[in-house]
C-alpha positions in Angstrom: 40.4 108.2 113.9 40.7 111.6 115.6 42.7 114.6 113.9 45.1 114.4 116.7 45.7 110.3 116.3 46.1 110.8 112.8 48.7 113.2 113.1 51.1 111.5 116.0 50.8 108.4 113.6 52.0 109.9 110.2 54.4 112.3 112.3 52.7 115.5 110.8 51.3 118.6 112.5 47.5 119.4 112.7 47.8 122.5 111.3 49.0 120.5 107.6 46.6 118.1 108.2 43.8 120.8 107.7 45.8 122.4 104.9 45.2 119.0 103.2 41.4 118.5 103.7 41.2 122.7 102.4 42.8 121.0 99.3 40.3 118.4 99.1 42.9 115.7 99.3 42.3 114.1 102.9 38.5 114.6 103.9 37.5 113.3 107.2 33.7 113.1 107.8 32.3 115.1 110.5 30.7 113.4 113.8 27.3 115.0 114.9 29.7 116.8 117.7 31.4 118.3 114.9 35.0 116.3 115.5 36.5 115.3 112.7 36.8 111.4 112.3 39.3 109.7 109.5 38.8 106.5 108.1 42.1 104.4 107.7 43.1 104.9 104.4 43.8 108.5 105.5 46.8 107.6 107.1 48.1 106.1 103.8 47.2 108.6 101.6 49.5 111.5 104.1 52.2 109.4 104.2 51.4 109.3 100.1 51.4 113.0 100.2 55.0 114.0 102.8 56.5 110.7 100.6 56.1 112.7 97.3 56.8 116.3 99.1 60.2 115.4 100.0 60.7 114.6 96.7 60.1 117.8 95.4 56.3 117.9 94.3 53.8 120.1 96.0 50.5 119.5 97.7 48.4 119.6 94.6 50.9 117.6 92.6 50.2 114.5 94.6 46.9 114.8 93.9 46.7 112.5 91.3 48.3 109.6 93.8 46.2 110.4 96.7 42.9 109.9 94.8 44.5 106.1 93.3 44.8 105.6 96.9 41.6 106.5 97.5 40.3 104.6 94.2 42.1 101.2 95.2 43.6 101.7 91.6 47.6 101.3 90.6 49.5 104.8 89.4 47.5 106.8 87.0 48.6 108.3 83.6 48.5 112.0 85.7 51.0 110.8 88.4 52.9 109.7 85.3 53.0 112.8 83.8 53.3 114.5 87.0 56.9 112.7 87.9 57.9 113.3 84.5 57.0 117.2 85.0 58.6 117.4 88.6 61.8 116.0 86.9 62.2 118.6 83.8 61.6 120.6 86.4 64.1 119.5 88.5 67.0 119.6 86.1 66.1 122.9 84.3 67.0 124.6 88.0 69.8 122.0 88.0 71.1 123.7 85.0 70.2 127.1 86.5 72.5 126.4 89.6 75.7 124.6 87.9 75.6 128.1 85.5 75.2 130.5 88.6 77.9 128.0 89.9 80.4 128.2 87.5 79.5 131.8 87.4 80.7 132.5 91.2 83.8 130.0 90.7 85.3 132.2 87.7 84.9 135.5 89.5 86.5 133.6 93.1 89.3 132.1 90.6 89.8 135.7 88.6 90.3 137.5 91.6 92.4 134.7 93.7 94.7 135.4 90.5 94.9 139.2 90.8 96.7 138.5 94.0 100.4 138.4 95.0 101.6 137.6 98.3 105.3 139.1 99.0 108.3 138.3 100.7 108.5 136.6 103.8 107.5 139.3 106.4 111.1 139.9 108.6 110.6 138.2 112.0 112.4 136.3 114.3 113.7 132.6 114.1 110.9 130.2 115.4 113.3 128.3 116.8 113.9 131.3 119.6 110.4 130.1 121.2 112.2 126.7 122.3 112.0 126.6 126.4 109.6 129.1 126.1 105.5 129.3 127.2 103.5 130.4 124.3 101.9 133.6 124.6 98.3 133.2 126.4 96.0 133.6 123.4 92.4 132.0 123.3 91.0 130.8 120.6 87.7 128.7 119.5 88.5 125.5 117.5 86.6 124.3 114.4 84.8 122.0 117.0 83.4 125.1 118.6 85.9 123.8 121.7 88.2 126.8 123.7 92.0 126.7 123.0 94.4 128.2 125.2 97.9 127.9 123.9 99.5 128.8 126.9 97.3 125.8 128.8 97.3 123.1 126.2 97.3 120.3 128.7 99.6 117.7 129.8 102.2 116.1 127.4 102.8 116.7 124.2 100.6 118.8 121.5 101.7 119.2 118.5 100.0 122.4 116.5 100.8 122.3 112.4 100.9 125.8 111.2 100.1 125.9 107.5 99.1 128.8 105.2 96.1 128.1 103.8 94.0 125.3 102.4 91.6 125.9 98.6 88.3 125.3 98.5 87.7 122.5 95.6 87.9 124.0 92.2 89.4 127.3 93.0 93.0 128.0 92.6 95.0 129.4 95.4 96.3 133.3 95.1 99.4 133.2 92.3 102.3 134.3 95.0 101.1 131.4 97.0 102.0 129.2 94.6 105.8 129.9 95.4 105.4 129.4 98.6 106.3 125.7 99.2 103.7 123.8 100.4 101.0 126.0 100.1 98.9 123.5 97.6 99.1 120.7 100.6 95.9 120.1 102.1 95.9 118.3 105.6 94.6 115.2 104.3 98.2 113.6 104.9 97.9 114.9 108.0 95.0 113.1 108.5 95.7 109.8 107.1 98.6 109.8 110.0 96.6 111.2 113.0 96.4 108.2 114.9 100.3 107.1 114.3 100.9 110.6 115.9 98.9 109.8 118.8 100.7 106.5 118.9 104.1 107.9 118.6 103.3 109.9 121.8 101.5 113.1 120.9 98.4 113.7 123.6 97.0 115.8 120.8 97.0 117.5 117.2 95.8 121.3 116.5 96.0 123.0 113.1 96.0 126.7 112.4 95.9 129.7 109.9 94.7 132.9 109.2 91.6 131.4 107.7 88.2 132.2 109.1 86.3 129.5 111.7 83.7 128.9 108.7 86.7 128.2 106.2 88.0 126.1 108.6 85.1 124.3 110.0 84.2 123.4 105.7 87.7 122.5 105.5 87.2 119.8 108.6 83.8 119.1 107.6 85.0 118.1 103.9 87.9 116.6 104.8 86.5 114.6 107.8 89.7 115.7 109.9 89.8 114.0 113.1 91.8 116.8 115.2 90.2 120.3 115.0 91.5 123.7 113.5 92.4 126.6 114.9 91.7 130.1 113.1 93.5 133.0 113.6 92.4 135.4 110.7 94.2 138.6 113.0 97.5 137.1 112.9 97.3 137.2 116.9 100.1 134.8 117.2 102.3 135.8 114.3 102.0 139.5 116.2 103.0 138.2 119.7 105.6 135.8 118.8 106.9 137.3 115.7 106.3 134.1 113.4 107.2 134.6 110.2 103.9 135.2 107.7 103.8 136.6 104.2 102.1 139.4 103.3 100.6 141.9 100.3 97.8 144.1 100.6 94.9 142.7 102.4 96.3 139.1 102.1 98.8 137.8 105.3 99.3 133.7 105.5 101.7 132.1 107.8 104.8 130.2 106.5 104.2 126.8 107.2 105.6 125.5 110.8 105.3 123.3 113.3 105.3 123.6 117.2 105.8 120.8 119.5 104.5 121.9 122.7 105.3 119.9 126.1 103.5 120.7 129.4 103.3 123.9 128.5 106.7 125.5 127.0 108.3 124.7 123.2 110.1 121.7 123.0 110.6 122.0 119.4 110.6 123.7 116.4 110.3 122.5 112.6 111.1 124.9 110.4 111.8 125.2 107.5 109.6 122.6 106.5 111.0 121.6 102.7 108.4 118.3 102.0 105.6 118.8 103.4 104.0 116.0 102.0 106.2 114.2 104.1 106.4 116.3 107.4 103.7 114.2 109.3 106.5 111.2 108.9 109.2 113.4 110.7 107.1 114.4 113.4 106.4 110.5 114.2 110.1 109.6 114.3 111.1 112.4 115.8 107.8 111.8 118.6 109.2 108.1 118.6 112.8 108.7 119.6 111.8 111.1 122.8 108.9 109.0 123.7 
């Protein structure tokens, strides 16, 4: 078997396939042309050798289970020991992480503590935008899809405005814990996406002041079936005077929500007191002007 016929078969490269007869591991013999020729086995024994690579040994670790293939003989004592070796290994950096882990999660929680959000930040009453276009702001959505809120489409859209969401594990800034609703993540959201569609929305956008990354772990995590908007410069709050709260470099918008019909507010939730229970008022009040 040629170098070339080896390598499409064990889906490798030719370049590792020469790393590995350097290492003495898979030795072809060489033709009087000076092509390399592999017997069989050799295909075995590199599958032997990725198999036990993904798993976290290197090339000279497998060593010891390339040459049983090779020897027609079961799992030696060294491939033994060398499994036993690779997982010590394994979960003294396991240890190593979780400490640099915890490490990063008390300074993230110690500083989320150090800061206080303030009063609402004096705006106008959402409910002025009713009969109203909204502004003509693009975005890019945690799907990596273009949003234009003044050409949302046909129908109705509904966009949830919310604060902000915590990453597992790390508490959210202390004056955001007076702000109601700001511990609600969008799963119940989530679990009533499709009644929303079904009640007659054409579609369902979310957005903050969090970054696209934040956002894009946040739908990742949460496996949210409608995509996120992030507006971390406030650009709406600024052009439509929604209200936000605000202390030093921290801004969040209160949490709202904007039913949008071909184009112009049709309606305006806010304030939203239960918002573990908002997705439910949306739906009946959807269902009664569908």
């Amino acid at each position: 078997m040629r170098v070339g016929e080896l390598a499409r078969r064990t889906g490798t490269t030719i370049r590792a396939l020469r790393y590995y007869e350097e290492a003495g591991l898979v030795v072809p013999r060489r033709l009087g042309n000076g092509y390399r020729d592999y017997e069989p086995i050799a295909e075995r024994q590199v599958a032997q050798i990725r198999e036990l690579m993904a798993l976290g040994l290197s090339v000279e670790e497998t060593r010891p289970f390339v040459e049983s293939i090779a020897n027609d003989d079961d799992v030696c004592a060294a491939a033994v020991a060398t499994f036993r070796s690779t997982v010590s290994s394994l979960q003294e950096r396991i240890g190593e992480l979780t400490a640099q882990r915890e490490a990063l999660d008390a300074r993230i929680d110690a500083a989320a503590h150090r800061i206080v959000t303030g009063p609402p930040a004096p705006g106008t009453d959402p409910a002025e935008l009713v009969g109203k276009p909204l502004p003509g702001l693009h975005f890019y959505a945690s799907d990596g899809r273009p949003v234009a809120l003044d050409a949302l489409g046909p129908g109705r859209t509904v966009v949830f405005v919310y604060p902000l969401t915590g990453r597992p594990g790390v508490d959210l800034p202390r004056g955001l814990l007076e702000v109601h609703g700001a511990r609600s993540r969008d799963s119940w959201l989530r679990d009533h996406h499709a009644e929303l569609l079904a009640a007659g929305a054409a579609r369902v956008y979310g957005l903050s002041a969090q970054s696209t990354g934040y956002q894009r772990e946040l739908a990742h995590r949460l496996r949210l079936p409608y995509p996120l908007i992030p507006d971390p410069k406030l650009t709406l709050a600024a052009a439509t005077a929604l209200p936000t709260r605000t202390d030093g470099d921290l801004t969040v918008y209160e949490r709202l929500t904007l039913i949008v019909t071909d184009d112009r507010v049709e309606h305006v939730f806010h304030p939203i007191p239960d918002p573990a229970s908002h997705a439910l008022d949306v739906m009946r009040w959807l269902t009664q002007r569908r």
